[in-house]
N, C-alpha and C positions, 0 to 999 in steps of 0.2 A: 504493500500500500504506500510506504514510506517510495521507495522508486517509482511508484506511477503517480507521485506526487509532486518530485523533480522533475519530472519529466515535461511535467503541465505546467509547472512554475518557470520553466524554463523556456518551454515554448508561447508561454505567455507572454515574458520577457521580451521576447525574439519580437513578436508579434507587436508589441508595444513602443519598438524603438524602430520601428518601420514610416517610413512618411507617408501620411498620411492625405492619400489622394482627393479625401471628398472634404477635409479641414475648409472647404471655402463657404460650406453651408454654415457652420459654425458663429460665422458674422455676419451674411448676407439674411438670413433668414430668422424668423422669431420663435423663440420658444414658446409651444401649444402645449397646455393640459389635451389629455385626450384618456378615451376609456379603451382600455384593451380588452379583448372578446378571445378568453383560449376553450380548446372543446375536452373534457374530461372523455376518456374513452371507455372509462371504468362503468360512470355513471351514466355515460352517452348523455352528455349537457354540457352548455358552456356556462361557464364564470367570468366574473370581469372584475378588474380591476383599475388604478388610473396610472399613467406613466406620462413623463413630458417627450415632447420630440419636437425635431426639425425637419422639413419637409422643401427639398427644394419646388418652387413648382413650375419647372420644366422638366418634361420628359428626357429622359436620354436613350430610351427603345421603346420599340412597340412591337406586340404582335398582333396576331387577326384581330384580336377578342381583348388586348388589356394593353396600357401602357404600364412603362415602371418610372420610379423618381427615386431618386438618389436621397437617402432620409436618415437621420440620427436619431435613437432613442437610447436614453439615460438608465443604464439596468437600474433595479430597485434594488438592489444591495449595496447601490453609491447613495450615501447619505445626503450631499451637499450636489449644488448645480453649482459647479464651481466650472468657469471657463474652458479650463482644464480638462474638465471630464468631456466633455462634449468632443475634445481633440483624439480619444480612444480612438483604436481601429476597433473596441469589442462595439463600439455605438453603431457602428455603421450599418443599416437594414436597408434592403429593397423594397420601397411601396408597390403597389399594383392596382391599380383601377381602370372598371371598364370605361372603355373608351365610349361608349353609346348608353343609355341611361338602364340602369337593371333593375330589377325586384333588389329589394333588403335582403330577403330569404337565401337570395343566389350565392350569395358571398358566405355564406353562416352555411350553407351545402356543400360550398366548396372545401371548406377545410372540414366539414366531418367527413369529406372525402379522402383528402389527404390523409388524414388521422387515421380512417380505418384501414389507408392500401398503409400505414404508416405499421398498423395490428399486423397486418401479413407477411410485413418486411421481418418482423421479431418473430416469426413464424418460422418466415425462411432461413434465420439464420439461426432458429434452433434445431433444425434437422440439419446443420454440419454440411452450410457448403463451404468449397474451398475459402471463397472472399466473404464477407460478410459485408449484408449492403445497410444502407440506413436511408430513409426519407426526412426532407425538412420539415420541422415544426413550422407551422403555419398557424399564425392569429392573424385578429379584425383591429383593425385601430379605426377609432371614430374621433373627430376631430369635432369632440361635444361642443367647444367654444364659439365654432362657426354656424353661419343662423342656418346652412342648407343640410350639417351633419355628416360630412363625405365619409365612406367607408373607405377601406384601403387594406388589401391584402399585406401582409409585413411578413418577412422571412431576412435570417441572417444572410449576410453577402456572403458568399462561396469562392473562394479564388481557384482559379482556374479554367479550363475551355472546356467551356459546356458543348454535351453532348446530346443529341436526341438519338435513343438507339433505338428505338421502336416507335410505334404509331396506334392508336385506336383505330386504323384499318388494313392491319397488315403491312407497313410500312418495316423494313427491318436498315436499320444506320450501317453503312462501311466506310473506313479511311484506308485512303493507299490497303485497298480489298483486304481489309480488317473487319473481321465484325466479330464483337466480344459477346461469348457463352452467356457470362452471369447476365443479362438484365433478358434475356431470352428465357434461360429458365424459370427466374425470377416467374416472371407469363403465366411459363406451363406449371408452375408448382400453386401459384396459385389459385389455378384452374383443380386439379386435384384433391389439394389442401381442401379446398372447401366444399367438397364433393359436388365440384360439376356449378354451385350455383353461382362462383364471380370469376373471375377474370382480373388483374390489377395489368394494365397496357400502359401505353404512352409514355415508356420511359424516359427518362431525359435526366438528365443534371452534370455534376462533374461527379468524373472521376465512377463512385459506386455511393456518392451522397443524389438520391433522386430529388425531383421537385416535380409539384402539376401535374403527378399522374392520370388515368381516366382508370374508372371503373367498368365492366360490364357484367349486368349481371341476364341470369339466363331469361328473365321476365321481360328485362327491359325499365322495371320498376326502379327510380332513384338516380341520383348521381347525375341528371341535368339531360344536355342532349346531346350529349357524348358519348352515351350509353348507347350498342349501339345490340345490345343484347345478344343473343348466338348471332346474329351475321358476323356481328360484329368478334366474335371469337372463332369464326368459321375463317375467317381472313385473316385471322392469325397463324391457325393451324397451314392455312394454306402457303404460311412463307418461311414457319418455322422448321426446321432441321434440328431434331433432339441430338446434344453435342456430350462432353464429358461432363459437364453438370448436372447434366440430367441423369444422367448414366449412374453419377455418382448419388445423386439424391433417388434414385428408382424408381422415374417417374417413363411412364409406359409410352412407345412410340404408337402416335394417332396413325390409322391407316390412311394410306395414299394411294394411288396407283399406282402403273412401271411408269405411266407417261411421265408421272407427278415426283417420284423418285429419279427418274433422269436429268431433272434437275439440278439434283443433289449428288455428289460424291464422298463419301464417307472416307476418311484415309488416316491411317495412324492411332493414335490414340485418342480420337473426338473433333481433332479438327477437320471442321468441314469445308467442302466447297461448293457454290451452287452460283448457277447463273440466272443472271434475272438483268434485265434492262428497265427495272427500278430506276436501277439508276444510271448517269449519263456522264459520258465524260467529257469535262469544260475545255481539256487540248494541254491540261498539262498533267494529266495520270488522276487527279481528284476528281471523283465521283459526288453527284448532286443528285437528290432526290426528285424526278418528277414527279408534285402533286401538287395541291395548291395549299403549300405553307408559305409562313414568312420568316426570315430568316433574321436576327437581329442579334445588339451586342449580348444583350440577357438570355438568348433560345432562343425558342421555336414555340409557336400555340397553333396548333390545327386550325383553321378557320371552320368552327363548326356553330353552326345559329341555332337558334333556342327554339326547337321543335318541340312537340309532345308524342309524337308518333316515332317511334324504327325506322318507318321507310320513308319520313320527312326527314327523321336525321337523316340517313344514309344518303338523302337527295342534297342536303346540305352540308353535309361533311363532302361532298363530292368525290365520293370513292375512289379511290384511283385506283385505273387499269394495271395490272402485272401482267407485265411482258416480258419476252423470253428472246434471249440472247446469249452470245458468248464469253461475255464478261465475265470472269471467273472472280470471285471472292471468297478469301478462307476466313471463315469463322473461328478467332480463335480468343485467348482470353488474357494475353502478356501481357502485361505492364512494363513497358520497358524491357531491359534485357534479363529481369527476372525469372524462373525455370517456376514450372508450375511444382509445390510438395506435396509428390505422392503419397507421404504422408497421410496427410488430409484428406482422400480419396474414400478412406472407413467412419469418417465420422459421422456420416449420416445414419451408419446402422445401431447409432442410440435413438433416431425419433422412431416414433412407431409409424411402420408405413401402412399399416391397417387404417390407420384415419383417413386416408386419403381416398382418392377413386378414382380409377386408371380412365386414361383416353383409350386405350384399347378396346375397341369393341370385343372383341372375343374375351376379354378377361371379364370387360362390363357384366356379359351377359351371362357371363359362368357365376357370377356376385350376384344375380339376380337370381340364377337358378336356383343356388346354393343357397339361398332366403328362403326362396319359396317350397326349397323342403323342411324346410325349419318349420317355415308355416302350418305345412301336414303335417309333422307331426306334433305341433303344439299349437292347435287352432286356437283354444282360448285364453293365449298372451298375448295382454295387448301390446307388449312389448316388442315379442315377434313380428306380431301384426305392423305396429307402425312403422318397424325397422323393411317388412317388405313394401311397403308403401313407398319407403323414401330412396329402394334401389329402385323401384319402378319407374319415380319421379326422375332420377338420375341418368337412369340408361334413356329415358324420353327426349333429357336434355341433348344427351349425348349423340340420339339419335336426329334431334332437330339441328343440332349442328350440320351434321353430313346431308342434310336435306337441303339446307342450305345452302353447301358447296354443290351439291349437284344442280341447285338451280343456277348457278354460276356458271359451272360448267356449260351448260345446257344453252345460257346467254351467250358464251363463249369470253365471257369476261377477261379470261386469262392467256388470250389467244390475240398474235398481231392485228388477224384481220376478224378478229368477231368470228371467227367460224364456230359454231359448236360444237363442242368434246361430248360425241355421245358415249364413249367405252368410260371417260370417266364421270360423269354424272348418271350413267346408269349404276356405275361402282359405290358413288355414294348412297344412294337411293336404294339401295341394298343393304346399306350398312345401318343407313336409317332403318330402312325395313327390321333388319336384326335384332337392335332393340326396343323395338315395339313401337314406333313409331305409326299409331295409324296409317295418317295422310301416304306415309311412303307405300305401307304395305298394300293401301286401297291403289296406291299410282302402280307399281309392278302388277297389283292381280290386271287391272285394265291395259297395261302393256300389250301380258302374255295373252290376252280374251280380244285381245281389239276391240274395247269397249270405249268409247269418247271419253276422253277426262277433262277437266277443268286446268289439271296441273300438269306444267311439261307436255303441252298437246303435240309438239311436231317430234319430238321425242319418239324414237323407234329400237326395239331390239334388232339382232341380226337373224335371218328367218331360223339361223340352227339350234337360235336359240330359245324360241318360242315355244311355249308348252301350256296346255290349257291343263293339264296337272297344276304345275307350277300357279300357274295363273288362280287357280279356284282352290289352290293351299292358302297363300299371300289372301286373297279376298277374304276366305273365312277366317285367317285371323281379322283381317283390320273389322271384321264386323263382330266377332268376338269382344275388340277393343272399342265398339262401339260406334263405328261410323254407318253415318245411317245410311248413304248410298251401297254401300257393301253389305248391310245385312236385308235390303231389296232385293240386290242382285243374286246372294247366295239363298234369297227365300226361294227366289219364284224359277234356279238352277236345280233346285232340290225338289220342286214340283213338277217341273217338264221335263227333266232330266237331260237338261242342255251342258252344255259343256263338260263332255264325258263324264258325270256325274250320273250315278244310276240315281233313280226316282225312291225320294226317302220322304212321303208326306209330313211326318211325323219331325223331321229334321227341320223342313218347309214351315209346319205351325209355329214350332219355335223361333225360327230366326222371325215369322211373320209379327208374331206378337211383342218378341223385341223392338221391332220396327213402330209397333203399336202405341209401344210406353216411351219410346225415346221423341213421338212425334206428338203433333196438336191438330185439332183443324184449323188453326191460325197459321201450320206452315206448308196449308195446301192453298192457301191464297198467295205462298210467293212463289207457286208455280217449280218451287225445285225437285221436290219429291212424289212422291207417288199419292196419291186423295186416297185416303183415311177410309172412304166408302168403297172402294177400289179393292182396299186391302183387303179389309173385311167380310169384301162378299168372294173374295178367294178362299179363305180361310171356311167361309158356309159352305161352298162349294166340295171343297174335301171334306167337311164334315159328313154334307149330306150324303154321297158318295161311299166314302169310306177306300181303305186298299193302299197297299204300298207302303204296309208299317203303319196306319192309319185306322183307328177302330171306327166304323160309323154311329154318329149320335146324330139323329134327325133332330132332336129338340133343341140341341144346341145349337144347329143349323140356323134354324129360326129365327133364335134369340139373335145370332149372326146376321141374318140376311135383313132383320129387322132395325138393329143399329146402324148397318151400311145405310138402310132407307134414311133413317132420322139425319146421318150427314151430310149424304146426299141431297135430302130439305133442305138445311143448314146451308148448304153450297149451290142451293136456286136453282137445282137442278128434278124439278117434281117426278119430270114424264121416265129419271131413273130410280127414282125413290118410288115410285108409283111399280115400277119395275119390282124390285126390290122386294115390299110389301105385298104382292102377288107371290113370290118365292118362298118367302115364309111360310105364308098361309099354305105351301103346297108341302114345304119338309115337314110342316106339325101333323097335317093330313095322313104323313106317308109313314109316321110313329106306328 
């Protein structure tokens, strides 16, 4: 304790007898009381306090979304406002305000943001990676004295070249084709960490001290409009290459295709190489990111506007295109001429990696399986219970992620000329499909059936690969999982015995009456699904009859042909309800 106390006292010293570059605010500008706003992470609340400060007020950078000001603030452990103190370098803070007028609340979100990606960074470096990262404390200073009350983001000044090494869309940083592991893994760890539901992106700052992070979380819920929910972690996955960080903390590689691994070349002990024409080069070897940032002395701020929808962010954030080229960049994580200590390589086998929850889908769904025997044989825990709930919930997300990329795909988003990648958007869409992702499951059964879809409509298999097996496996699950266009299609497959399905009435009633309870006569007026009276008088139909696994009950016919009548009314259609009520009268007759 006593050596890491010289060490500080000494570095402080150092630090103190340095000139002092912002000393001009010191005279030019007046001393403000103001209230400072820090956010407890414990209690999830802020507290305030009062501090004085100086504020020059000229900007000296901006980006999209915020200018900064060069500002002094007096720690509260200096007793006296003595001239003097103000001349510290420990006074020196960067302000930040938006440039365009905001909510109050926006600012007070913003650092419970930072705070919480601030929670995952202690996270990460309790599971033992090699470097250990840290995020800036970030508070509010309100400049109570003045009549309009301006807020101002305040963070210690950082020396050194700020970095932006990632992006809230897939953006990944290289120098002279550098690009460092840790704030990559950083991503992927805490996407697992918190099983599936955040994301911490947009790294940036010096060195492994971050600032300004972006959250995503799997809903979309929170963190502004930067959030850019699974798309927006779909476009991570799509540019990340798991390196020795990853390797070393045991976090699972997301599947890809060959197209999507050619890319990348894995070589050595984790360093990677991949090409991308991300980035461009200006004619002297330095590479620049094409997207639309701004580039300034403080970093970099995505220009992203204050939506409330995903796909208004995504339309605002203006995504940018990944493009492919021969520009080679290795991924790697030196400092200097420093040697990575292998050493370090085991220390992550103290956190528990059982907390976490792989990107692998096949691991995903071996974790869900492995629940859902738990479930069987302990059906009334509701402990079990909740626990298979929340791998459900998990492998969904996982699953909406890859539904994502393959709508990408699909757009040909990642392609020079927009063409579209059918072998890999059908690969995601399958991966979707794997973990139970409805929508996906319901898009492959309509694939392999050639049934119209709404999702992915020019989307085609290769004919070798087309299977009306396949096809009406995938349908009856997603109608299992509840989609209601899929338990139509495998009702009324199980009653005519279409698509190689033998004729299982009894199979038919069921998914019918599924369909029954998941729908309304309110959503046969939007014309999407099948009329409720329609249904019903199918279901009379096989009653009346009987066969094919089917017991016949005429009276329940009836009671059947006779509610079809009442919706049929309901839906101002008499001369079938008149229909209808004629039928009845004929099953009860035929009792």
């Amino acid at each position: 304790a006593n050596k890491k106390w010289h060490l500080f006292s000494a570095a402080a010293t150092d630090i103190a007898h340095k000139p002092d570059d912002w000393s001009y605010i010191c005279d030019k500008f007046p001393t403000e009381k103001a209230v400072r706003w820090r956010y407890d992470l414990n209690k999830r609340e802020f507290f305030s306090d009062e501090v004085f400060v100086k504020i020059d007020n000229t900007p000296f950078a901006n980006g999209a979304m915020r200018e900064c000001f060069r500002a002094k603030k007096l720690s509260n452990f200096i007793g006296t406002h003595d001239k003097e103190d103000w001349h510290l370098p420990f006074a020196n803070v960067v302000a930040k305000r938006y440039m365009k007028e905001t909510d109050r609340q926006t600012y007070f979100d913003d650092v419970q943001l930072q705070m919480d990606a601030k929670y995952w960074a202690e996270e990460f470096n309790k599971a033992g990676p090699p470097k250990k990262i840290d995020i800036m404390q970030m508070m509010i200073i309100e400049l109570s004295e003045r009549e309009d009350k301006p807020l101002y983001h305040v963070e210690t000044v950082i020396e050194g070249k700020y970095v932006k090494y990632n992006s809230n869309s897939g953006y990944v940083e290289s120098h002279d084709h550098i690009c460092r592991n840790t704030p990559q893994a950083f991503s992927h760890f805490t996407f697992e960490a918190s099983g599936h539901k955040c994301m911490v992106v947009d790294i940036q700052g010096v060195g492994d001290i971050y600032t300004d992070p972006q959250i995503h979380t799997y809903d979309g819920a929170g963190y502004g409009s930067g959030n850019l929910a699974t798309q927006g972690m779909s476009l991570f996955f799509n540019t990340h290459r798991c390196n020795v960080v990853c390797e070393t903390l045991r976090l699972s590689k997301f599947d890809l295709t060959k197209k999507e691994k050619k890319r990348t070349l894995t070589i050595g002990d984790g360093v990677t190489c991949f090409r991308s024409d991300s980035f461009s080069s200006d004619g002297d070897g330095a590479f620049s990111y094409e997207s639309d940032l701004v580039f300034n002395d403080s970093g970099i701020e995505d220009s992203v506007g204050r939506g409330s929808l995903v796909a208004q962010r995504m339309a605002a954030a203006g995504v940018p295109k990944i493009r492919l080229r021969s520009s080679t960049l290795e991924i790697d994580d030196h400092n200097g001429d420093q040697p990575w200590d292998t050493s370090e390589l085991n220390r992550s086998l103290r956190y528990n990696v059982n907390n976490r929850r792989p990107s692998c889908v096949d691991m995903a769904t071996k974790s869900r399986e492995k629940t859902a025997e738990e479930v069987a044989c302990s059906p009334l825990s509701e402990e079990v219970q909740a626990a298979a709930s929340e791998e459900v919930e998990r492998a969904t997300i996982l699953g909406q992620i890859h539904f994502d990329l393959a709508v990408y795909h699909y757009m040909g988003r990642f392609e020079d000329d927009r063409a579209q990648d059918g072998v890999s958007s059908v690969f995601h869409l399958e991966k979707a499909a794997l973990c139970g992702l409805s929508t996906a499951e319901f898009t492959l059964g309509c694939l392999h059936l050639n049934i119209y879809h709404d999702e992915l409509k020019e989307l085609q298999l290769n004919a070798n690969e087309v299977s009306e097996t396949k096809g009406m496996s995938w349908m009856e699950k997603a109608a299992k999982h509840g989609n209601i266009t899929a338990l139509i299609t495998v009702a009324q497959a199980y009653k005519d015995g279409s698509y190689s399905v033998e004729r299982k009435w009894g199979k038919a009633q069921k998914y019918y009456l599924a369909y029954l309870d998941r729908t309304t006569s309110s959503t046969d007026d939007m014309g999407m699904f099948e009329p409720r009276h329609q249904v019903l008088s199918k279901l009379a139909e096989m009653c009346c009859t009987g066969g094919y696994g089917l017991e016949r009950d005429a009276n329940r016919a009836g009671e059947l042909y006779t509610e079809a009548a009442d919706c049929a009314m309901a839906a101002m259609n008499g001369r079938l309800a008149n229909k209808f009520y004629m039928l009845a009268e004929e099953a009860w007759s035929s009792e």
